[in-house]
KOLNULO-692951 format. One record per residue: x, y negated, z negated of N, C-alpha, C in turn. Coordinates in steps of 0.02 Angstrom, whole numbers, plus 50000, padded with zeros to 5 digits. Each point is the difference from the previous one (the first is absolute). Layout:
N
XYZXYZXYZ ...
This chain:
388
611314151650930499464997450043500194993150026 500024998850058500024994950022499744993849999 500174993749975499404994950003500364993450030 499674995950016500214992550028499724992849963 500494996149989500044995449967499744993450075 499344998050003499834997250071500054990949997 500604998150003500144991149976499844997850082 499304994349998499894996150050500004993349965 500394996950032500454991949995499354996550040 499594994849997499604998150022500364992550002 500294998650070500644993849998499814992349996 500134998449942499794992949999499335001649955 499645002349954499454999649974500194997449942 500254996649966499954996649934499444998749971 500184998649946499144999549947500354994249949 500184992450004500054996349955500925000050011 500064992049978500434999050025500725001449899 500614999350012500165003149955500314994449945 500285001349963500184992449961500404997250030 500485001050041500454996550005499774998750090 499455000350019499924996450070499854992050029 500164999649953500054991350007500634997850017 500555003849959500634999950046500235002050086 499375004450011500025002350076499594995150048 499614995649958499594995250045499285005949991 499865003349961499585003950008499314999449947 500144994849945499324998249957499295001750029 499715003449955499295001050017499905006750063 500605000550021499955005550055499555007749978 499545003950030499545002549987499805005650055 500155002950048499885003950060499235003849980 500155002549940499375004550004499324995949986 500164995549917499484995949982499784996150080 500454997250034499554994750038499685003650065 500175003350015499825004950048499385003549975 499925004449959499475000349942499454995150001 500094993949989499734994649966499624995450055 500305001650060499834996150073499585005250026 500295004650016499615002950039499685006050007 500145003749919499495004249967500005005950029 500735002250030500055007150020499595005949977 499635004950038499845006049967500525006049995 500025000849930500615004249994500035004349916 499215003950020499875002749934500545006849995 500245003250016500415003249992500704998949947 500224994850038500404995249949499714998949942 499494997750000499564998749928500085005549963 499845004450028499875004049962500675005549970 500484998750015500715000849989500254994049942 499734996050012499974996549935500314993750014 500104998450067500134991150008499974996249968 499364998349980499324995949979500174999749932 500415004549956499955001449926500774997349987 500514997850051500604999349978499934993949971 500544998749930500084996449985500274989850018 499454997149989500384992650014499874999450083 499455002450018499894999150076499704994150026 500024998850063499554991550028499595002750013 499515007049980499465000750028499595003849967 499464999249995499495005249954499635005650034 500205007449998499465004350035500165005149970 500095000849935500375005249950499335006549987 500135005450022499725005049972499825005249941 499395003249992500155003449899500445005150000 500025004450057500165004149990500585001650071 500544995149990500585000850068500315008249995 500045004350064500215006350002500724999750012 500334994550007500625000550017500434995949918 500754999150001500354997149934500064992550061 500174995549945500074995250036500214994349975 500394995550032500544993549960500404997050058 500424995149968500294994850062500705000849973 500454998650041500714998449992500524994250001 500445000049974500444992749992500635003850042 500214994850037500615001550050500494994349965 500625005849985500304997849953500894997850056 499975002350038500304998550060499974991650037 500544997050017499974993150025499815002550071 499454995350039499804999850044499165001050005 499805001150077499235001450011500185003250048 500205004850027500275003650077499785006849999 500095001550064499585007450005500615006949973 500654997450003500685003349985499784998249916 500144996049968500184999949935499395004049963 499364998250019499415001949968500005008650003 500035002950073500075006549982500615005549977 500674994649998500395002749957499735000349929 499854996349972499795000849925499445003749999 499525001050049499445005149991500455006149995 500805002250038500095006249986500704998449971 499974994949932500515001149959500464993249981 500184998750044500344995249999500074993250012 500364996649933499754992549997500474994350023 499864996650038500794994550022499894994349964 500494998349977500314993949949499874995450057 500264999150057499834995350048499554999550054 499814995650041499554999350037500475001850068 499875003750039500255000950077500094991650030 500334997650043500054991550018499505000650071 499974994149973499424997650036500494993850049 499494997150068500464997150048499424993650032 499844995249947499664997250031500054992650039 500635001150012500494994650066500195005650040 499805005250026500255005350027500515002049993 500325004850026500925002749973500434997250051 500505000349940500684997450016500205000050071 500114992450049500245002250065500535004250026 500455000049959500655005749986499765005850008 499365002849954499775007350001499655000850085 499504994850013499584998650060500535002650074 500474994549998500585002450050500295005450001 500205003649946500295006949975499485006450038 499434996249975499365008050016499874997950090 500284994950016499744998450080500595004950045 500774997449954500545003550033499935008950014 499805002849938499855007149974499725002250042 499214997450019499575003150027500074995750091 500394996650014499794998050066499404997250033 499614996949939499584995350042500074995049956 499454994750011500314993449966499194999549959 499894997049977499434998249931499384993350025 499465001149997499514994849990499695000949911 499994991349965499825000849973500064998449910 500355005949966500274998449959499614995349932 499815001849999499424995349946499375004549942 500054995949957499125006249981499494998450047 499495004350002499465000850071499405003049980 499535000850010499385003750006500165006350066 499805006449982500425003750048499554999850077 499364997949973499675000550081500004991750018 500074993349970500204993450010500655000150056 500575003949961500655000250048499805000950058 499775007650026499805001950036499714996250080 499644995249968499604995450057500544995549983 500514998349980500294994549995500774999650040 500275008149993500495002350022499995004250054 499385003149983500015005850061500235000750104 499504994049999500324999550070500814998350003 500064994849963500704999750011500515006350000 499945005849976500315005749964499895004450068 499444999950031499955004950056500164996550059 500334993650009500334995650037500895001150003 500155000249934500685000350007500305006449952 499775004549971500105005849961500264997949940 499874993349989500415001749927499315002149931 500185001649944499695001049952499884996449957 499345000949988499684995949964499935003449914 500394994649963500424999949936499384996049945 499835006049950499604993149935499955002049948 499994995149950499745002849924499554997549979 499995002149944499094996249971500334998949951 499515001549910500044997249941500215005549972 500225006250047500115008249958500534999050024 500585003749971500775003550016499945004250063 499944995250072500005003950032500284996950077 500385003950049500284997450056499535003650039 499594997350062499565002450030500325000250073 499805005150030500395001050085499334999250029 499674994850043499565004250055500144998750082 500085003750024499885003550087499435002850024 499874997850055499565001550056500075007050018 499635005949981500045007050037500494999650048 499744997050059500235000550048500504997350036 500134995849938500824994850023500575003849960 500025003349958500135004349954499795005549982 500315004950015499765008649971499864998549911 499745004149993499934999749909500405002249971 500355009050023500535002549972500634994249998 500174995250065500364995349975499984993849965 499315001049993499794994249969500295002049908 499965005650010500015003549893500784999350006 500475002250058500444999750007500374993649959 499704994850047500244993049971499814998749922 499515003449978499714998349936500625004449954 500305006350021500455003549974500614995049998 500254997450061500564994249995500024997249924 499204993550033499844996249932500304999649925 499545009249987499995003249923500755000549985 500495001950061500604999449977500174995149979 500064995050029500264993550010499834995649928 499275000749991499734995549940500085005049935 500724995949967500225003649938500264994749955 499975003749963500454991749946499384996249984 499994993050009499564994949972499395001450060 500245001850052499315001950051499675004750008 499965005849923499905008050022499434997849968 499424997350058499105000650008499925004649987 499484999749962499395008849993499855002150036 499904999450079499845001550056500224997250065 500285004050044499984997450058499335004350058 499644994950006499245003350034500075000550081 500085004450033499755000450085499464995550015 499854997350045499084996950012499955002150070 500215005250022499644998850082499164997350024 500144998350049499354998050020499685000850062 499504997550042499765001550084499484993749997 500294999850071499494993950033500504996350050 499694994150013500494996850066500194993750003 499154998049937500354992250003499284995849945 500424995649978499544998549930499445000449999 499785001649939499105001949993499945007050007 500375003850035499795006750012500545006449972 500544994849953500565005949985499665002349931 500045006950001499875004649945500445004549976 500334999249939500455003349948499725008650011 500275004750023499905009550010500205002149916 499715007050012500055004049939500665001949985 500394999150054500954999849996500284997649948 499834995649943500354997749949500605005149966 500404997649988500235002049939500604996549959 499895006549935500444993949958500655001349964 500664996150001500415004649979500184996449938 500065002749963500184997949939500595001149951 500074993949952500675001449955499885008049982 500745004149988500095005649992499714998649894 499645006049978499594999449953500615004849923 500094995349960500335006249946499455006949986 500415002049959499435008349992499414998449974 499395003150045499164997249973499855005549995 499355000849971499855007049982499835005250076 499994996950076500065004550056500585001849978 500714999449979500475003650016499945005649926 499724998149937499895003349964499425006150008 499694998850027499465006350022500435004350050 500344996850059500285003350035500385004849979 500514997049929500615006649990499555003449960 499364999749961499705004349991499515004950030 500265000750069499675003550042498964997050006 500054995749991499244998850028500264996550054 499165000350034500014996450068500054992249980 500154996350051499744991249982499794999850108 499235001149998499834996250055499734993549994 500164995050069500164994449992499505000750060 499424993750000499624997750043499914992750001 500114997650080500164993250016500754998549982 499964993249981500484995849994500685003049944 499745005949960500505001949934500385000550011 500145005450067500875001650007500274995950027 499724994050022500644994250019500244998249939 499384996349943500034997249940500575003149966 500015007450019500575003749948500775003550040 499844996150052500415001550056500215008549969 499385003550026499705006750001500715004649958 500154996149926500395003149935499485001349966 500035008350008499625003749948499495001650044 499644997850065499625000650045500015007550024 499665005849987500085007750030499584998850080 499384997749990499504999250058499834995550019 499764998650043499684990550028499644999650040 499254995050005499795002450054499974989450019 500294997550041500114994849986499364994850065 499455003849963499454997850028500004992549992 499564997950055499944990349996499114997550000 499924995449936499504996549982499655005149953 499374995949974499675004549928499545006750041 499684998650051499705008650024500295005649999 500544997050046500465006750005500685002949955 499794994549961500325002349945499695005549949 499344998449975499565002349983499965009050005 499974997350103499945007350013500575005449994 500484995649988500765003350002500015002749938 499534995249953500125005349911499495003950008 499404999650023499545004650011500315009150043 500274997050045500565007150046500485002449917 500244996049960500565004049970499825000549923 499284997349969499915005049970499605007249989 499975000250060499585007350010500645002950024 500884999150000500465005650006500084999649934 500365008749997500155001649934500774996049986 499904998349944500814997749990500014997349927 500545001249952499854995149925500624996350001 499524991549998500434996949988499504992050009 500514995950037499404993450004500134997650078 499304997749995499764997050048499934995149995 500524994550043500194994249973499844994350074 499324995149993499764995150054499834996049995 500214995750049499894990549995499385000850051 499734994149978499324999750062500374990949994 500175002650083500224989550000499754994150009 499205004350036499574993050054499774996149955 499935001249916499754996649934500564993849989 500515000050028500424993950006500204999250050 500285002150061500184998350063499434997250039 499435003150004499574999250044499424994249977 500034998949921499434997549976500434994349940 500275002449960500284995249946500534995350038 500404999950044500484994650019499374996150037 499635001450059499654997450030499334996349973 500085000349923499504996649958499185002750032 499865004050018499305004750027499705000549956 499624998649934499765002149965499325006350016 499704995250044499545005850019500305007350044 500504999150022500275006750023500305003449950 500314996949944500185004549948499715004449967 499264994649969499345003049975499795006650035 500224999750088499825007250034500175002350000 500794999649971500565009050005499825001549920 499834996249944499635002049944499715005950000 499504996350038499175004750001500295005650042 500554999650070500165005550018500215006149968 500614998449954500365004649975499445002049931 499614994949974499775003349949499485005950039 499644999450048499725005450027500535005350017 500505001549996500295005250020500285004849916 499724996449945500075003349955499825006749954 499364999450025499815008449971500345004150063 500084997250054500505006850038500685002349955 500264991549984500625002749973499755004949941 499654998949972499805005349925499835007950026 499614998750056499645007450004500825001850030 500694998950018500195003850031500795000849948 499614997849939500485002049931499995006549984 500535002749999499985005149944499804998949919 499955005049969499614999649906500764996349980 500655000750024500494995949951500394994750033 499774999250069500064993150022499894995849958 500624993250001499964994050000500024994650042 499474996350011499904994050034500074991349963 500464998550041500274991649977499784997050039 499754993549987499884994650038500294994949976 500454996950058500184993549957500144992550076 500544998849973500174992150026500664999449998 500444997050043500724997549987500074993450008 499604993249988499924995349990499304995950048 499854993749980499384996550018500144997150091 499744996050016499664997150053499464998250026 499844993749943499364997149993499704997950067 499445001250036499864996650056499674994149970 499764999149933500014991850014500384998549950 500595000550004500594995149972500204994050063 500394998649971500404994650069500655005150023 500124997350050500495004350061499685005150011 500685004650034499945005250034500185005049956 500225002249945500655002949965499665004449931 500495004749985499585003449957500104995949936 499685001949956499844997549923500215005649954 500004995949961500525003349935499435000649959 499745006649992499485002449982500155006649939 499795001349951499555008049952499715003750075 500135004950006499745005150025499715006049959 499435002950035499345002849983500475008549988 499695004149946500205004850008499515005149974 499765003050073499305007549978500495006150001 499515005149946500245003350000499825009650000 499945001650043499315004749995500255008250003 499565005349963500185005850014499495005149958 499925002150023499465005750000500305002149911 500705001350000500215003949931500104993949924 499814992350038500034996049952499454997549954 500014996949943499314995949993500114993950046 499235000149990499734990950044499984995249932 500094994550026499534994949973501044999849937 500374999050005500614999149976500064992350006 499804996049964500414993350037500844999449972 500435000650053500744999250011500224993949961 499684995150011500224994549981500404993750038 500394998049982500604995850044500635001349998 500295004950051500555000449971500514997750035 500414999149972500794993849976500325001850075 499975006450050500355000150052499795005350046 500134997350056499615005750049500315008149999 500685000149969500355005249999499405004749970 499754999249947499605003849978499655005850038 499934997150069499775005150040500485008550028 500624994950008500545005750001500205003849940 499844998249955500265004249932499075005649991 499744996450014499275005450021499885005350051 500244998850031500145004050055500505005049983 500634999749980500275003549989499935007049935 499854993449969499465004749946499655004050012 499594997450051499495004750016500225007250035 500734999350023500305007950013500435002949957 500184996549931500285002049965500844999549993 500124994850037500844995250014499984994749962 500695002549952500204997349973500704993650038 499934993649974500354997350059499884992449965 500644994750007500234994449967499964995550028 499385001750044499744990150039499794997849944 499784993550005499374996849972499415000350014 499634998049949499345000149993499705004849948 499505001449952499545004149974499395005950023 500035004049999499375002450018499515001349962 499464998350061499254999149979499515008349986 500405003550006499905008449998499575001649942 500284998149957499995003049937499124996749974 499974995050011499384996150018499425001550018 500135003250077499525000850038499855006649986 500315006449972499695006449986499505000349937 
């Protein structure tokens, strides 16, 4: 009989910051508590999955009787990035942090990627990605060159004007890049940013993103894969896993249509997992410090939850989790080194399980796998045995 293992990554939701975030500049960091705590999201669904009951939380709304298992995680991995965090959600842990570039990169590399690709660079610096934008933009649709940035994540950012630049060549150049940045410069990501408009104030970043990422050792997508299950990937995953182990994809953009993209694929038959980032919970809301817009993709997605249930099968499993923080009221722009939240729900489990805290996000991948009966030498524990 067929069943699906349904992991939605809710990006950037942290719940408390971790011991060692004081070394990240991250003390006191909190995404869920302060968000919670300000502005009092409605989001009984969550509650009732058992949010409210996890251990060591910034916030009080704990229920008697939570229907879902439920606990937080320690990322045992160096970094706070959207690459490192969901490698260890499916397995794997890095001893090091991806490099970070915050004098921008090497002019050697800068000149190298100008020669490669044939245009020349604005830029070069960490940035706010819609700040650049009004800052660089005209200039960029003046003379074609590209506009180059990083932030506080492992990441080389490309953005072009639609229309001064095709997109297919725009990924093109981002393909250059990924080659190019190896050795001491192999970033967790090299990101596309296209954008539209004509001239500051009015340029807007398109659903065109994408992301290419360091090539990933074996995670449990490539382990499900040689075991003949499916691994569909919605949104951002198959870049994240530069689509190893990836069977399907539907590489929908922002949290609706993402939504609707898991909504379309779990009503196909298929056993295996259904594996989705919802990104606008940090792209759209956590870098941009929005608190009150965050509070609304909350209350959004938690209303879309008894759909996800009613459209479970009896041995479906449903995950909810996090691949690191992004406090909107911390200071900066940048994510936080955060415990992430972990629900856990299924018609064939008990409720009301508290998980506890556990030591690494892998945990989720050794659960998962479990949960189809693969045997397999990542890291992490599973929470299986627990929850029945």
């Amino acid at each position: 009989m067929n069943k699906k293992a349904i992991l939605i990554v809710l990006d950037s939701v942290g719940i408390g910051a971790l011991p060692d975030a004081a070394a990240y500049g991250d003390a006191g960091a909190d995404t869920l508590g302060h968000i919670i705590n300000t502005s009092c999201p409605k989001i009984p669904n969550l509650m009732q999955l058992g949010l409210g009951n996890i251990d060591e939380i910034g916030f009080s709304t704990d229920v008697t009787e939570p229907r879902g298992c439920y606990g937080k995680m320690k990322e045992v991995s160096a970094g706070k990035d959207t690459t490192t965090g969901h490698w260890e959600i499916a397995g794997v842990q890095l001893a090091h942090p991806f490099p970070t570039f915050p004098a921008g990169f090497p002019q050697d590399f800068i000149e190298a990627f100008e020669k490669a690709t044939g245009r020349g660079t604005l830029g070069n610096k960490p940035a706010s990605g819609t700040a650049i934008l009004d800052e660089l933009g005209e200039a960029h649709i003046a003379t074609g060159k590209l506009i180059v940035y990083t932030s506080a994540d492992s990441v080389f950012q490309i953005a072009a004007n639609e229309a001064v630049v095709p997109v297919e060549e725009l990924y093109r150049y981002c393909e250059i890049a990924r080659k190019m940045l190896v050795g001491e410069l192999e970033v967790g990501r090299v990101i596309a940013r296209p954008f539209v408009g004509e001239k500051a104030g009015s340029f807007k970043r398109t659903g065109n993103r994408r992301d290419f990422s360091a090539v990933p050792p074996e995670t449990m997508c490539d382990i499900l894969e040689k075991n003949g299950k499916t691994v569909y990937a919605v949104g951002k995953i198959e870049d994240i896993f530069c689509m190893r182990g990836i069977t399907r994809s539907n590489h929908a953009a922002g949290n609706p249509a993402c939504m609707e993209a898991a909504f379309a694929a779990m009503q196909e038959d298929f056993d295996g997992l259904l594996f989705v980032n919802l990104v606008d919970f940090d792209m759209v809301y956590g870098h941009r410090r929005d608190v009150q817009g965050y509070a609304g993709a909350l209350e959004a997605f938690d209303a879309q939850i008894p759909r996800i249930k009613e459209l479970m099968g009896e041995e479906d499993m449903l995950i909810l989790t996090a691949d690191h923080g992004c406090d909107p009221c911390h200071t900066g722009t940048d994510h936080t080194r955060e415990h992430v939240p972990v629900l856990v729900y299924s018609k064939a489990f008990c409720g009301g399980v508290n998980l506890g805290i556990r030591e690494t996000y892998a945990d989720l991948s050794a659960t998962v796998l479990d949960f189809f009966g693969i045997e397999n030498t990542l890291k992490g524990t599973s929470m299986l045995g627990e929850m029945r």
